[in-house]
C-alpha positions in Angstrom: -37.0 -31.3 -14.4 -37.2 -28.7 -17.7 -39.0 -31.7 -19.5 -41.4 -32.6 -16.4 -43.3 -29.4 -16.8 -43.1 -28.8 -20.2 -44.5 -31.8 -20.5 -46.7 -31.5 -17.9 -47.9 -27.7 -19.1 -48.4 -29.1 -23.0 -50.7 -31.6 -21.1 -52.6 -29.4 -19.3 -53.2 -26.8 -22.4 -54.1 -30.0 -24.3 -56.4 -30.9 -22.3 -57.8 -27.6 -21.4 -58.3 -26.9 -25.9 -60.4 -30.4 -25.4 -62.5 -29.3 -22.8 -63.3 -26.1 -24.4 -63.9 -27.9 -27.7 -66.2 -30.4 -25.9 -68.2 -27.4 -24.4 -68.7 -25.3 -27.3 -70.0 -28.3 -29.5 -72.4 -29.8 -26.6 -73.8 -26.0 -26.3 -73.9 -26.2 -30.5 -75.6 -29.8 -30.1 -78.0 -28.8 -27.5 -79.8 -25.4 -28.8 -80.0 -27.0 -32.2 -83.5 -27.1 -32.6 -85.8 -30.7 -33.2 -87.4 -29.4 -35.8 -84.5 -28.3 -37.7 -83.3 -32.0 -38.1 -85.3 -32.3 -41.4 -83.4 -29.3 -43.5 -80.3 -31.5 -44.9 -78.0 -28.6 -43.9 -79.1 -28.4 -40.1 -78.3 -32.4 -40.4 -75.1 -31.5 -41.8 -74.3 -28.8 -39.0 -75.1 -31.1 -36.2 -73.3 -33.5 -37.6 -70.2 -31.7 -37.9 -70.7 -30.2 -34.1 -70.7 -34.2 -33.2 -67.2 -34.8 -34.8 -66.2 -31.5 -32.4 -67.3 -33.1 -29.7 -65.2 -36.1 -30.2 -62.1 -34.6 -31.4 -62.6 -32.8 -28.1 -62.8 -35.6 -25.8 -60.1 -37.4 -27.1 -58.0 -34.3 -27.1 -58.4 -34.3 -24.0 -57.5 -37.7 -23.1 -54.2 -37.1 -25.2 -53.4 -33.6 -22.8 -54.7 -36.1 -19.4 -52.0 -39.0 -20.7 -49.6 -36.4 -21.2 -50.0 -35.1 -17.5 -49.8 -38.6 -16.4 -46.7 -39.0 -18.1 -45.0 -36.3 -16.9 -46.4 -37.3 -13.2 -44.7 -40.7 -13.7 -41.2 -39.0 -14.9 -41.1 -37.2 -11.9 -41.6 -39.2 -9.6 -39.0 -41.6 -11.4 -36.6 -38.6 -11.2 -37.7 -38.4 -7.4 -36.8 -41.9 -6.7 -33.8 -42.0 -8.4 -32.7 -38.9 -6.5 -33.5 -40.2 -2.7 
């Protein structure tokens, strides 16, 4: 039962650090400004807030597999018990 909610609260801070990574680049993408896009560093600051934002969706896709694992353990460890 330890390692059902370890696992299940490693999944759920996992996937919380994604979303927050996800929201901080989207708010980084979104006041960038248009006209900035020609200055080669703006490009390259955008661009970097774009990797963010991918790094953050699929960390959190890693922490909502990790909750889904540790919802298929217990309920293993439920069955096996009844």
């Amino acid at each position: 039962m330890q390692i059902t909610n370890s696992l299940m609260g490693a999944g759920l801070s996992a996937f919380q650090n994604g979303q927050q990574r996800v929201e901080q680049a989207a708010t980084s993408i979104a006041s960038a400004s248009a006209s900035a896009l020609g200055n080669s560093q703006a490009v390259a600051e955008l661009t970097e807030e774009l990797i963010q934002l991918k790094v953050g969706e699929h960390t959190a896709k890693l922490g909502a597999r990790m909750i889904q694992s540790a919802d298929e353990v217990l309920g293993t460890l439920i069955d096996t018990q009844a």
